[in-house]
DRENDO-1510 file (C-alpha; in Angstrom, 1 decimal, always signed):
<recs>
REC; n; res; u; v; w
REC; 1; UNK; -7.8; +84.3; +40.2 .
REC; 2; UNK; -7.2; +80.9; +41.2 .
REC; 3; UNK; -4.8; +79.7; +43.7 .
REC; 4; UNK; -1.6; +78.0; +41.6 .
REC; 5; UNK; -2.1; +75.1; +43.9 .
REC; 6; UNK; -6.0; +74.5; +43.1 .
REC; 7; UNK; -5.3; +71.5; +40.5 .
REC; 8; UNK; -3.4; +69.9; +43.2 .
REC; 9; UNK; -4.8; +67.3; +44.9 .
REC; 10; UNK; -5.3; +67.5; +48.9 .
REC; 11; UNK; -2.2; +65.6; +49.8 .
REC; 12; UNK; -0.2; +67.3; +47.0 .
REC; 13; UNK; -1.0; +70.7; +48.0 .
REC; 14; UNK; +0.0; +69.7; +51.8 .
REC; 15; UNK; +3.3; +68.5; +50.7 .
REC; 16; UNK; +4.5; +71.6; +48.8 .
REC; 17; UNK; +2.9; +73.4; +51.7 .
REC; 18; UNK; +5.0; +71.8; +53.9 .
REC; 19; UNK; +8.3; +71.6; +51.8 .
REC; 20; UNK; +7.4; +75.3; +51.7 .
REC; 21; UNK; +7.3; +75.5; +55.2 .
REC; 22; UNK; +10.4; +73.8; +56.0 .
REC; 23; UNK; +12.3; +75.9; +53.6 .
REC; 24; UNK; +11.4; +78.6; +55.2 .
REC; 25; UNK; +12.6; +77.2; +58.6 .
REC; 26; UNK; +15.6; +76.1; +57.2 .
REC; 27; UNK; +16.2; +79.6; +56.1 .
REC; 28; UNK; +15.0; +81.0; +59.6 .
REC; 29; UNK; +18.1; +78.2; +61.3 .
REC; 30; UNK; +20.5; +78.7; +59.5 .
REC; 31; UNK; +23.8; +80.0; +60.6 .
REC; 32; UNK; +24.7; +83.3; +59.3 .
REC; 33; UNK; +28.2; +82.0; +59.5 .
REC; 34; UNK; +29.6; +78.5; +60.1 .
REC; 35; UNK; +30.5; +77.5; +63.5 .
REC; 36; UNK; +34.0; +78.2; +64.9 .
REC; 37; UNK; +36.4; +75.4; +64.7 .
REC; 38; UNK; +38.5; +76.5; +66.8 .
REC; 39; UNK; +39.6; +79.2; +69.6 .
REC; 40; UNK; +39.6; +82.6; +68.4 .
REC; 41; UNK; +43.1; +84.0; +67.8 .
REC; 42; UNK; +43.8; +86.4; +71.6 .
REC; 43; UNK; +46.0; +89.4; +69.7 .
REC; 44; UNK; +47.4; +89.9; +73.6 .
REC; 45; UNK; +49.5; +86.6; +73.5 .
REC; 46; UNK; +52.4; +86.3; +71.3 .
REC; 47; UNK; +52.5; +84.1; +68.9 .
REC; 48; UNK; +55.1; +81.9; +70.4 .
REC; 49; UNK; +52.9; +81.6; +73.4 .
REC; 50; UNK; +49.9; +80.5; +71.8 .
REC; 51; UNK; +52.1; +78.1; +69.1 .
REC; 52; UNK; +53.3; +76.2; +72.4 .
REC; 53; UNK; +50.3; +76.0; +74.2 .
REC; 54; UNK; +48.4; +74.9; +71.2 .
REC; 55; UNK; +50.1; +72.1; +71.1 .
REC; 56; UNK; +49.2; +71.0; +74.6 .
REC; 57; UNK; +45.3; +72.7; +74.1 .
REC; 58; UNK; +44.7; +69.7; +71.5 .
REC; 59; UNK; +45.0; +66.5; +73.7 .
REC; 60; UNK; +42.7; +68.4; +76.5 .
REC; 61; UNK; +40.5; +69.5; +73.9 .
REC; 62; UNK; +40.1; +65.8; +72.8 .
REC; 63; UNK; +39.7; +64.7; +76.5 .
REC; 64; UNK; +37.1; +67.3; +76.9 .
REC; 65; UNK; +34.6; +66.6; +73.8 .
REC; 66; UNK; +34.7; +63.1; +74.7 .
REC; 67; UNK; +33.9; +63.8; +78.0 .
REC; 68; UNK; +31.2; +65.8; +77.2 .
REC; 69; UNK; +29.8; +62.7; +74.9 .
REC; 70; UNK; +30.4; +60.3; +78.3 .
REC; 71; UNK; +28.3; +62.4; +80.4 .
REC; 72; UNK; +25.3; +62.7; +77.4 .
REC; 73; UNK; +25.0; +59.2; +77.7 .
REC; 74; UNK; +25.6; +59.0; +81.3 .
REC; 75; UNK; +28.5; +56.6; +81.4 .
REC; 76; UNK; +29.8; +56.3; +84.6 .
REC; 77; UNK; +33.0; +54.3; +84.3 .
REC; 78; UNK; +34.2; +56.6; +80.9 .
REC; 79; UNK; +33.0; +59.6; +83.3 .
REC; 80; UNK; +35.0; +58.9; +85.8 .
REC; 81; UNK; +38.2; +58.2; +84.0 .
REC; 82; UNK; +38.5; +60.8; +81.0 .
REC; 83; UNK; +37.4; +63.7; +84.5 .
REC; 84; UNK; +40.5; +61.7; +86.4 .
REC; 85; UNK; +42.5; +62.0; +83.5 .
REC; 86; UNK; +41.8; +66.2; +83.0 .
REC; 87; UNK; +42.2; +66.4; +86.7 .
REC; 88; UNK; +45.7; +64.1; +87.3 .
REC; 89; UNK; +47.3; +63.6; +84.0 .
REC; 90; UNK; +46.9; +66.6; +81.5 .
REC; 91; UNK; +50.1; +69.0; +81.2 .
REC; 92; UNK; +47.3; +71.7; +80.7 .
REC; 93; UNK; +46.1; +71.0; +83.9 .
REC; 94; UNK; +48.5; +71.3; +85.6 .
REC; 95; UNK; +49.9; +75.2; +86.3 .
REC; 96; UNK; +53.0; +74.4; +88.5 .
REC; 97; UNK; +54.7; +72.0; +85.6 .
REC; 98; UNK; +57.8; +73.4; +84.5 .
REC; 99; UNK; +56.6; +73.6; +80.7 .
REC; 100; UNK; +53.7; +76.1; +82.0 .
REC; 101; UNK; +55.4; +78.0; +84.6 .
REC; 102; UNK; +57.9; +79.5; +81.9 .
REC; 103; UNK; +54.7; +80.8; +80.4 .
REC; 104; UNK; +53.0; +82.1; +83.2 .
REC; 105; UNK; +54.3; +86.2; +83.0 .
REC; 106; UNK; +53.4; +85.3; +79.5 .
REC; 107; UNK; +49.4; +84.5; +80.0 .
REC; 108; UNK; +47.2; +86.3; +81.9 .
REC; 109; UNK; +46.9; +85.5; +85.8 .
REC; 110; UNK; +43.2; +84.3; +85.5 .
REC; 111; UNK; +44.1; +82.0; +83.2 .
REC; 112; UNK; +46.1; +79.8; +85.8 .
REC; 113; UNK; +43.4; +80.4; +88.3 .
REC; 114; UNK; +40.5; +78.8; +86.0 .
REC; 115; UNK; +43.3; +75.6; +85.7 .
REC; 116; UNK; +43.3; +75.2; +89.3 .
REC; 117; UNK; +39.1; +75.2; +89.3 .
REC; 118; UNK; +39.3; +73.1; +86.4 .
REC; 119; UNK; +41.7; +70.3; +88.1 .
REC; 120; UNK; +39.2; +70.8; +91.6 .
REC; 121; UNK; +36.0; +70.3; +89.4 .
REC; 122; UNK; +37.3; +67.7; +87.0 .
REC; 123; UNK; +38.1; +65.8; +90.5 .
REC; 124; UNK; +35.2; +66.1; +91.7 .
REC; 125; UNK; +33.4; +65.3; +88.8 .
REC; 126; UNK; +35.2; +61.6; +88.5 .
REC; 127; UNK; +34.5; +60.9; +92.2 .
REC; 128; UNK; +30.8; +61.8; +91.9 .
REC; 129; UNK; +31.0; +59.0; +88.7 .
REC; 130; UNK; +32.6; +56.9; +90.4 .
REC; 131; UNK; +30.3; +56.8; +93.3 .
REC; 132; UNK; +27.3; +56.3; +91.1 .
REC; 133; UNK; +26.2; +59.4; +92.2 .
REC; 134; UNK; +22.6; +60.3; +91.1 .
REC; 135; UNK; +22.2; +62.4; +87.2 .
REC; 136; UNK; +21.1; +65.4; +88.8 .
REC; 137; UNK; +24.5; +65.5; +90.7 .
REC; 138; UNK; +27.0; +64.9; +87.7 .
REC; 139; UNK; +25.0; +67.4; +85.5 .
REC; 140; UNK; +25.8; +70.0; +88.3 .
REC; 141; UNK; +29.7; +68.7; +88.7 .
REC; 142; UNK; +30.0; +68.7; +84.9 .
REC; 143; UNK; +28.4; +72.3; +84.5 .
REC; 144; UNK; +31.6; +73.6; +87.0 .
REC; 145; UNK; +33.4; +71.9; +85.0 .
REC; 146; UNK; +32.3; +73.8; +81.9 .
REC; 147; UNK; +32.3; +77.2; +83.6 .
REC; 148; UNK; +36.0; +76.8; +84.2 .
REC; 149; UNK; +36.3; +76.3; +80.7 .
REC; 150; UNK; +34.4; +79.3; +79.3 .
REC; 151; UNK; +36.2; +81.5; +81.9 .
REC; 152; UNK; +39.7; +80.3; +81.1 .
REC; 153; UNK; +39.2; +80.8; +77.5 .
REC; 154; UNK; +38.1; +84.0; +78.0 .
REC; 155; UNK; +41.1; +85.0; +80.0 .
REC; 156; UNK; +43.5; +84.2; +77.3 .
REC; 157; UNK; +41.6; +85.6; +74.6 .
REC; 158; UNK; +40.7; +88.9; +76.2 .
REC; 159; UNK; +42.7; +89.1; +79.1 .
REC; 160; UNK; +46.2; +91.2; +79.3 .
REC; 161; UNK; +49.0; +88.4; +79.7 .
REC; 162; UNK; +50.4; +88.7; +83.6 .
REC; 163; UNK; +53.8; +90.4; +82.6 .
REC; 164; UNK; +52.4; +93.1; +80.5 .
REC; 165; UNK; +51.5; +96.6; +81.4 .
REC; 166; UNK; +48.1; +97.7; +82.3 .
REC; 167; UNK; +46.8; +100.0; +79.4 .
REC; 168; UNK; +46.3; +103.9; +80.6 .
</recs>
């Protein structure tokens, strides 16, 4: 029997091979599911709790991504300035406010802990920018940065909130 491809010329039997081919990858890459868009839901914070903080997540969320573009393309000056701003500025930041302190028996106590880490690092982060520090440096900065923010959002979605009692 001959191959269904045999009246095909060479570079016509290369292209469906390849279309082929990257079909087959395509298939292999593709996400079972799409990506989240946002946080998952933490069933251990009540619904007030994570109404009000939401509101406050979405500017720091917006600080954050475009950090993360700033240090891609290695730009120093917007480095520097949104890390300043995440460290100094942000209401998320900053754990002592009045707004957050109402909330703290409400979250859980690692959750305030990974603001604190995430004010240090952010600081440090702009001064290494500002400095003109070398790449090697701000990659390191900006990966303590992201730790704090993969351990904070763990803690309030799978952490018990401060005031509630420990499960038997």
């Amino acid at each position: 029997m001959r191959h269904p491809f045999a009246k095909l010329t060479r570079s016509a039997a290369l292209a469906v091979s390849f279309v082929g081919l990257a079909g087959l990858v395509h298939a292999a890459t593709k996400p079972k599911a799409p990506p989240l868009e946002h946080l998952l839901t933490p069933e251990k914070v009540a619904a007030s709790t994570r109404t009000e903080l939401r509101a406050r997540m979405e500017r720091h969320g917006n600080n954050m991504s475009s950090l993360v573009k700033a240090v891609i393309l290695l730009d120093r000056p917007t480095v520097a300035n949104l890390a300043g701003r995440i460290s100094d500025e942000e209401m998320i930041a900053k754990a002592d406010a009045p707004a957050i302190a109402k909330s703290k028996p409400l979250l859980p106590k690692t959750f305030f802990a990974e603001l604190d880490a995430l004010r240090a690092a952010a600081s440090e982060l702009a001064q290494a920018a500002a400095h003109g520090q070398n790449d090697d440096v701000i990659a390191d900065k900006f990966a303590t940065v992201t730790a704090t923010c993969v351990r904070c959002h763990s803690s309030y979605v799978h952490d018990l909130p401060a005031g509630a009692p420990a499960s038997k």
